[in-house]
Structures are given as C-alpha cells and as structure tokens.
N, C-alpha and C positions, 0 to 999 in steps of 0.2 A: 451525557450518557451514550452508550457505543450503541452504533446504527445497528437495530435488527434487520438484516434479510429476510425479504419472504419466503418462506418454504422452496414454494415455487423457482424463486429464481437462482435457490442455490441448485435444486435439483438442474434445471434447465441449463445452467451454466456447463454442471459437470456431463449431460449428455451432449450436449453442443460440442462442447473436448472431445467426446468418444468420437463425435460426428464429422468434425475436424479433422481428428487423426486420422478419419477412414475414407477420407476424400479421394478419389481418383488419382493419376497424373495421365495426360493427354498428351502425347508428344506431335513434334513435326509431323506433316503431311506425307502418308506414306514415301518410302523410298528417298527421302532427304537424310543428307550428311549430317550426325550427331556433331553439336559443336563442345566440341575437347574431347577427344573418344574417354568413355568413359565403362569400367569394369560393371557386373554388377553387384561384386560383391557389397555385403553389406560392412559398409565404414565402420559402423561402432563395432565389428568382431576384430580389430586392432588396434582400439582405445588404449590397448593394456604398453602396445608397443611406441604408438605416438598420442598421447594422452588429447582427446578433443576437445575445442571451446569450452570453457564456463562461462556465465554471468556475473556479475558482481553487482550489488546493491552499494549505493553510497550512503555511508551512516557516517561521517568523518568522526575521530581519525582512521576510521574502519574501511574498509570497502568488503562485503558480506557476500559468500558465497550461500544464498539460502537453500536449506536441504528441504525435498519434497516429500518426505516418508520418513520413518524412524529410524536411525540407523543402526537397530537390530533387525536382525532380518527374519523376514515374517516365516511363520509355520502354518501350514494349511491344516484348519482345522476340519471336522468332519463332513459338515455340511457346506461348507465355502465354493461358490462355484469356481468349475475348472479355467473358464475361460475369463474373469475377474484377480483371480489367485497369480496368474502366471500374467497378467499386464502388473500388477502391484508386484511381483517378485522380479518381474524384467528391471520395473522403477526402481528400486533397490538396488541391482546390480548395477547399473548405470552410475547412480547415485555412490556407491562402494568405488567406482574404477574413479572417479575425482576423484572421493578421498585419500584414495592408495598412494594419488601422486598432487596432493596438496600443493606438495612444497616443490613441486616442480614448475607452479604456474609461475612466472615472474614476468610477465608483461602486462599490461590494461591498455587497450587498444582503440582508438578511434580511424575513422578514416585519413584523417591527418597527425596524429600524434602517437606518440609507442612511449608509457610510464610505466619505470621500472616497480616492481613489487615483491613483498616478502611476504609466506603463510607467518600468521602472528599467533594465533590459534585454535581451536575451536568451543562454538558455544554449545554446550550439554547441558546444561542446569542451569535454573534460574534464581536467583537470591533464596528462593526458597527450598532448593533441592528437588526443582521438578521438570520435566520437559518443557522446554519454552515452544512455543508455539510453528505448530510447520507449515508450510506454503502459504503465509499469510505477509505480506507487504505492510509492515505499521506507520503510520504517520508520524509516530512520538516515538524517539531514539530512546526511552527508558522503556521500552514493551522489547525486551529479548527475543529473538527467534533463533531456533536450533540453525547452524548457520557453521561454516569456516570461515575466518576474518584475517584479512590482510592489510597491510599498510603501505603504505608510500616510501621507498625507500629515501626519495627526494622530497621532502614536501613542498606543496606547491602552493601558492597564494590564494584568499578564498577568493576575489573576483577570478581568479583565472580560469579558463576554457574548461569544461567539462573532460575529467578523465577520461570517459569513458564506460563501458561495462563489461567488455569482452576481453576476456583473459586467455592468454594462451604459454605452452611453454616452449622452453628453445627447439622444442623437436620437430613442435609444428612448426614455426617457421622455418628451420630448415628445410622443409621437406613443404611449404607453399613460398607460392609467391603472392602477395598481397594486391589486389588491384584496387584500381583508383574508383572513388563513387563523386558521382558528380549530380548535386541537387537539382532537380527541372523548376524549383521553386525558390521565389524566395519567404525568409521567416515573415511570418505573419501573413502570406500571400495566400490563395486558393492554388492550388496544383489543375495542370493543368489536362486535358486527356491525351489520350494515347493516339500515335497516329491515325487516321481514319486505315490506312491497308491493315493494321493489325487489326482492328474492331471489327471488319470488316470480312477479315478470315475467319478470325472466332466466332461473327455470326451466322457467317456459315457452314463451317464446322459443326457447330451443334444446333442449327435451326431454329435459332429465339433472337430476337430483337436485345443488344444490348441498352440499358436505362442508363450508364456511365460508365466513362474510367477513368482514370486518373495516370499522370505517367510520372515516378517517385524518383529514379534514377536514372541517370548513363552510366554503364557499370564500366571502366575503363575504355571508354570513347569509342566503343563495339556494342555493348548489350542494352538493351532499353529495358529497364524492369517498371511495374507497373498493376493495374488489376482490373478487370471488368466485372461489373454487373448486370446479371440478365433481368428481366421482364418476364412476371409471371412466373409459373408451376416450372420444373424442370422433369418434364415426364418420362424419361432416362434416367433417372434417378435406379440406382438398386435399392428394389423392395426388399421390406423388413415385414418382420410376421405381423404386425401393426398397422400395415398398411400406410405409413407415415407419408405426408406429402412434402416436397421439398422447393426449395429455392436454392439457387444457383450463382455464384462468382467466382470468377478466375484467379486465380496469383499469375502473373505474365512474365516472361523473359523472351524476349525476341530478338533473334540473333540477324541479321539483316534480312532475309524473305521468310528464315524459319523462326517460326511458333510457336513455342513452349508451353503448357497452361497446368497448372494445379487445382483439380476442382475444391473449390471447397464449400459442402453441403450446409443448407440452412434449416428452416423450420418455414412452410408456408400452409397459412390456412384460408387467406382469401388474400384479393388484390390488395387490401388495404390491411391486413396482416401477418407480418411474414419478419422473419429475421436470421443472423446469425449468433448473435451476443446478446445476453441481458441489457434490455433499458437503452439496444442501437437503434431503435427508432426506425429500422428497415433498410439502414446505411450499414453497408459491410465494410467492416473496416480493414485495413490492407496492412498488410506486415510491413516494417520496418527495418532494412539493413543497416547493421550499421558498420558491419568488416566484411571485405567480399575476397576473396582468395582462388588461387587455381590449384589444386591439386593434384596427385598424380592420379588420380580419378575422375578430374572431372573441377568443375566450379561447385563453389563451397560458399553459402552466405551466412553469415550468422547474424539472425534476426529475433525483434520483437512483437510481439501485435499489443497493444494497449485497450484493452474494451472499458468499457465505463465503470465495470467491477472487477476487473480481472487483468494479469499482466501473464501473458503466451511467450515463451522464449523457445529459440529453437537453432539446428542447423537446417538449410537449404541446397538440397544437392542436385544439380542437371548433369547427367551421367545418361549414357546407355537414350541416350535421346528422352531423357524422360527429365521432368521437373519434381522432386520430390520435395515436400515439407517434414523434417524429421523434428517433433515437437518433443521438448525436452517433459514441459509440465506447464501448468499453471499457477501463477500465484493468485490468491486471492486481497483485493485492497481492502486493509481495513476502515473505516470510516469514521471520527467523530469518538475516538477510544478515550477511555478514562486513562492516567496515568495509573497504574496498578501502585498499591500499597504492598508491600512485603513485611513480612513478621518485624526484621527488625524499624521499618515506619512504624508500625502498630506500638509498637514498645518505647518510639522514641516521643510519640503521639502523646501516648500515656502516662509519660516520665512527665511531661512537658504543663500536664493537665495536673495530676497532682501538686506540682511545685506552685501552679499558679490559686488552685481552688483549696490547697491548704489547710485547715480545718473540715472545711465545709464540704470539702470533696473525699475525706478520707476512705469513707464506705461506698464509696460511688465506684457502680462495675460499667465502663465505659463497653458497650456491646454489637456496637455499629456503627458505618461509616458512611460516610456520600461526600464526592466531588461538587462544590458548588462553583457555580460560573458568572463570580460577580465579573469579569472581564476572561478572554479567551488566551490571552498571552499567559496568566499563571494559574498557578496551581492551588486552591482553597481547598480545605476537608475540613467537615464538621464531625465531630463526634457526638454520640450521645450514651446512654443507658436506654435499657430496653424499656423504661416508662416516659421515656423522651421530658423527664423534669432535669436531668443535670447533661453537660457535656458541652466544648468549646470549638470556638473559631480559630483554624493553623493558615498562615499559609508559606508555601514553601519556595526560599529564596534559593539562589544558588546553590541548591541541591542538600540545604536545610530547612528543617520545620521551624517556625517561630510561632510563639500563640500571641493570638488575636486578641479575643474576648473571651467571656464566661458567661453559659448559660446556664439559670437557678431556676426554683420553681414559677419564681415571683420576675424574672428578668426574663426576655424571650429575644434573641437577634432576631434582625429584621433588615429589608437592605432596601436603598436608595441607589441612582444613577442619575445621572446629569449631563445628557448625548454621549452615553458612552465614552467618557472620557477622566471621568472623576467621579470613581461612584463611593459609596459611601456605607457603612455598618452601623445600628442604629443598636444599642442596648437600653433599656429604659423600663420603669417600675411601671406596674399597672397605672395609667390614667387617672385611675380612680380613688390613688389613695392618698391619704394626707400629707403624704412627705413623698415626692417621686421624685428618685436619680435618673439624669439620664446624660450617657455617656455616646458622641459619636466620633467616630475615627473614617477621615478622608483614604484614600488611595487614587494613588494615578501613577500607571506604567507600573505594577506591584511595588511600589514604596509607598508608604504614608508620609502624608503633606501635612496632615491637619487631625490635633486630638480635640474635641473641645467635652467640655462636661458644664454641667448645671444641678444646682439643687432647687428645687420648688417646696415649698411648704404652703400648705393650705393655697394653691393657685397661685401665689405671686412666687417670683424667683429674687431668690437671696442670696444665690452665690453661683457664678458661674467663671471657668477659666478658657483661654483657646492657648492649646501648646504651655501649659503648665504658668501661665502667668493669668492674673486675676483681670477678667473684664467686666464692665459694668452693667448690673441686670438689664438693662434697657440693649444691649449689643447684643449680648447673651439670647434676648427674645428675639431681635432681629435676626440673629445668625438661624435661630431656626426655624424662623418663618419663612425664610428664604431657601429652605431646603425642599428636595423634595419630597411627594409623597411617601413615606415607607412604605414597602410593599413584605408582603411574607419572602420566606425564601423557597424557592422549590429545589428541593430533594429528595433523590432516589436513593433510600441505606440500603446497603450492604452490610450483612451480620457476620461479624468475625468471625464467627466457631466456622460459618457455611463456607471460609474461605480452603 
C-alpha cells in the first residue's frame, strides 16, 4: 500500500521550498574582486535564445524530463492570491521555454562523459486518458508521470557508468566551457570539512559558531565548493509576520581568500529541534553538482539536493560577487506505490476470472481490487464482489496477468511463507466438513515450483497428487504437515467504480 505523508510534512516541505528559494546570497568581503565578472542580468530572460539546463530522470529506455505544473497554463481565478498566482505562472513559463525547445536538447551530461540524445516524446495521458501524475519521482517504471522522454541515441550497456541527468543543447555549450569537478571524497567515505580559514571567515562574518562542514568539490582546480552549518537561532534572519524563528547553513564557493555563501533558511524552535527538510534529523543537507560551467556571465552549476522525501534540482550561479541558488522545483519521492491497474488490467482481470470460474462465476460482479504482497519482487491482485464470497488470485508475469486460484463461498485463500523465500497459496474446504479439497501452489522468484492437491473424506486422506502425478496419502499428510502455518491474507481493496 503507498506510504501516506503526514499533513504536516507535506505542508512543511512545500514552505521549507518557499524558504529555500528565499534564502539570502552573501558575497565576498567588501571591496573584493568578483571571480568571473559577472552581469546582473537575470539568465533565465534568454532561455528562449540559448535554451538552459534540464534534468532527466532515468527510467530506461527512457531518460524523463519530469514537468512541475500542468502544461496548460494556469488562469487566475478570483480569489487566488497575487503573489502565489505569479510564482505558479512564472513555473509554467519556465516549464513552457523547455518545451518549446525539446528537441533541441541532445546531450546528457556528467562531469566526465557527454551522451548523445533524442526528444522521443511526450507523456500527456495515462492508459487511462488522464493526467499522469506531476512533480512526483515513482519507484515503479509502470506509474507514468507527465514528463518529455528521450533516448540514447547510442545505447549503452546496463553495467555501464551512469548517464547522467543534466541535459543541454548545442547552444549552451557553445557559448560555456565546461569545467572540471573533482570529488574531496571518496564513494562510501565521510566528506571531509572545509578549510578551517573558510569556517573561520564565515564565522565571523555572521557571528555564530559553525557545528560543521563538509567540502564536496574542487571545482576546476581553483574553486572549493562546500556548506556550513551554524549553531543555534540565526537572529538576522528576515522577520515574517509570524514571527518564525530560524536556523541557518551556507552553500560555499571559495575562490582562494574570497568567500561566497548562500544562506539557506531553516526552521528552529529549540537546541534540540530545528531543521531544513522533512525527517533530516537537524543535518542540512548540501546540494549536489554534478555539471559546473563558465559562462559569459559568470559560473554556472547545475545541481541537486536529495532530502529524505524530496528531490531539489536547480541552476547555481556566482555573478556580480554574489552566489545564487536558482531552484528549478521540487520533486516529490513517492514511497512503497501500488503498481496502478488501468481499465484495460480490470477487463483482462475479468476475462481471466470468468474463463476460469465458469458456471459458477457467471453472475458474479467482480467490484474490487488489492495488491497483495506475498513477496516484493511481483505483482499479485485479488479480486473479489462486493460480498467478498466470489473472486481470484492473478499474478502478473512479464507484463501479463495469469490466474492463480478461485475463491467461492465455501473455499477462502489463504497464504503461507517459509523465510521469505518460497511462500506459498493455500485453497481449502472448510475443516469441518465431510469431504475437504485442498489445493496448494508453491512460488519462488514469481514462478510456481509446486501444485500439490488432496482429497480427505470423513478425516483420512484418499487421494492426493504433487505436480499432477498421484502420491501416497501418507506423503500427501506429510507434505502438509510440514507446511507452514496459513495465515489470512491482508488486503486493502480498491472499488472499481471509485477508480
């Protein structure tokens, strides 16, 4: 079943974004040399002329440009505040200047490698004919999100090196030159802090004790990027009519004695509670470059920040002595998703159910659905009617349904496991009555290994098979006394009509 969020922390997420976006930039110490003179105009008002970074999401053979908004563009309605209306129509228009030039992106970028790419097309509708889902990151490649999708024009082997995510087209690079990023760490290491003269300036700069830093990059064998964390309340903070109190951490770029910093605003309400992201535990966590460039503007980083619910993508721009964070959006991760059913599953569901229940199923209104999780690698759906006496066990192989079992008034499934490794479906007549079938089917890795069935009559067993050949009641008693306990099955339905 897909992880509910709490109220709270979706709210708190999307103000944490606002709080984010509205962070300060702190530049060098009066009267120092900006490093790379920089305009001030703002970059994105000639997007249209040299189209700026995307993102791309890896879904192979896909890589997914995820849309943040709808792309009709929004009308402000009457009561909509002015200053909510115009950040959501700004997101839109951003969102519109990629589209315009999709098919202009053809690179996918890492700091050591440049793969070529074609727009392939875009997703608007979901099997069903409806919006698929926007700013949301899904775990499971059958959950569509409204997106533009691109391909590899070379493909590439699946151990091979990560693409990438950052997309650009021939215009940017002509017009940057790419610099080099050099890891302070290595994979699976701690990162290590920042020199003490930079810590050192920053805490004196703003008059708090830094609690850490971390230093993430050499950005072409000149710039040290990085982030510090302060200690306590940040009492410079700009009031809000709430009175809100804050906490405080840098983004860093330091150019050999000059000092870059990006504030970026937290949530604090005592020593022992305070944060920037949902569920960080009071660890701020530090953007991610992963393409750094010089521009005729200035340096150019195009970065992620990863929080424990949420993916931040953005550009970085030091211009005009200033460190700016230009945050594109937020994605949100989704968690622990059901694989969705689409009308035509429902219909192939039900084709699948009458063929097998035959007589017995012909007035039976299959009415609802649930994902059961006898193992986490496939895909199980039960169905039932809305008096939960008729409906079957599917489960879905190579992007087919096949049926399982059959459940009647008088037969109920039921399911067994055995370390997680071989669990098991249990079909069987009440206990109680004088003749009881009972039928069980193995699984491991979503194949079936093992059918076995049994007839009992008045308590002794007089015929039983494993894999369609006849073994002897005494084997037959053994096989399932060595099974384990059957347990119910837990399910959450879903009602068709509500879908």
């Amino acid at each position: 079943m897909m992880k509910r969020f709490a109220l709270f922390a979706i709210c708190a997420m999307a103000v944490l974004a606002s709080c984010q976006q509205k962070g300060k930039s702190n530049g060098q110490d009066a009267g120092a040399a900006s490093a790379g003179a920089a305009s001030s105009d703002n970059l994105n008002d000639v997007r249209d002329t040299v189209p700026m970074p995307v993102f791309l999401i890896s879904r192979m053979p896909y890589l997914e440009m995820h849309y943040w908004t709808n792309v009709e563009e929004p009308v402000k309605e009457g009561d909509d505040d002015d200053e909510y209306f115009a950040s959501y129509h700004a997101a839109w228009e951003r969102q519109e200047a990629f589209r315009r030039h999709a098919s202009q992106y053809t690179h996918v970028l890492t700091n050591y490698s440049d793969f070529r790419i074609k727009f392939f097309d875009e997703v608007l509708k979901d099997p069903d004919g409806n919006t698929p889902s926007i700013g949301q990151l899904h775990g499971r490649d059958q959950i569509p999100s409204l997106c533009a999708r691109y391909k590899l024009v070379e493909p590439v082997e699946e151990e091979n090196e990560s693409v990438g995510i950052v997309a650009v087209t021939d215009s940017y690079l002509q017009t940057r030159r790419q610099l080099s990023l050099t890891s302070e760490y290595e994979e699976g290491e701690e990162m290590g802090p920042l020199p003490d003269s930079i810590v050192t300036k920053l805490e004196k700069r703003y008059g708090m004790k830094a609690s850490r830093s971390l230093w993430y990059h050499t950005i072409n064998n000149r710039y040290i990027q990085g982030c510090v964390q302060f200690e306590g309340e940040y009492k410079d903070a700009p009031a809000d009519q709430w009175g809100t109190k804050r906490c405080l951490a840098l983004e860093v770029i330091a150019d050999s004695s000059e000092v870059y910093a990006h504030e970026v605003l937290g949530y604090y309400v005592s020593e022992n509670e305070y944060g920037w992201n949902v569920d960080d535990d009071g660890i701020y966590i530090n953007i991610y470059i992963h393409t750094a460039f010089e521009g005729p503007h200035g340096l150019e980083f195009c970065y992620s920040r990863s929080a424990p619910e949420s993916l931040a993508v953005g550009i970085a721009y030091l211009r005009d002595g200033k460190y700016e964070l230009d945050q594109y959006d937020i994605y949100q991760y989704m968690i622990d998703e059901e694989i969705p059913l689409w009308k035509t599953d429902i219909a192939e569901l039900k084709k699948l159910y009458y063929e097998a229940a035959a007589e017995e199923g012909k007035d039976v209104v299959l009415s609802k659905y649930a994902h059961c999780f006898f193992d986490l690698d496939n895909e199980w759906v039960w169905m039932r009617d809305k008096d939960d006496q008729h409906g079957g066990i599917f489960l879905r192989k190579d992007g087919h349904f096949k049926f399982v079992g059959l459940e009647t008034p008088q037969v109920k499934p039921m399911e067994m496991n055995r370390d997680y490794k071989v669990y098991y479906l249990y079909f069987a007549d009440p206990k109680d009555n004088m003749i009881v079938r009972t039928r069980v089917l193995a699984f491991k890795d979503g194949e079936q290994i093992e059918e076995f069935s049994a007839l009992k009559v008045e308590g002794v067993y007089t015929e039983c098979r494993m894999n369609g050949k006849a073994i002897s009641p005494a084997a037959g008693k053994a096989y399932l006394d060595n099974l384990p306990e059957p347990e119910e099955i837990t399910a959450y339905f879903t009602d068709i009509d509500a879908e």
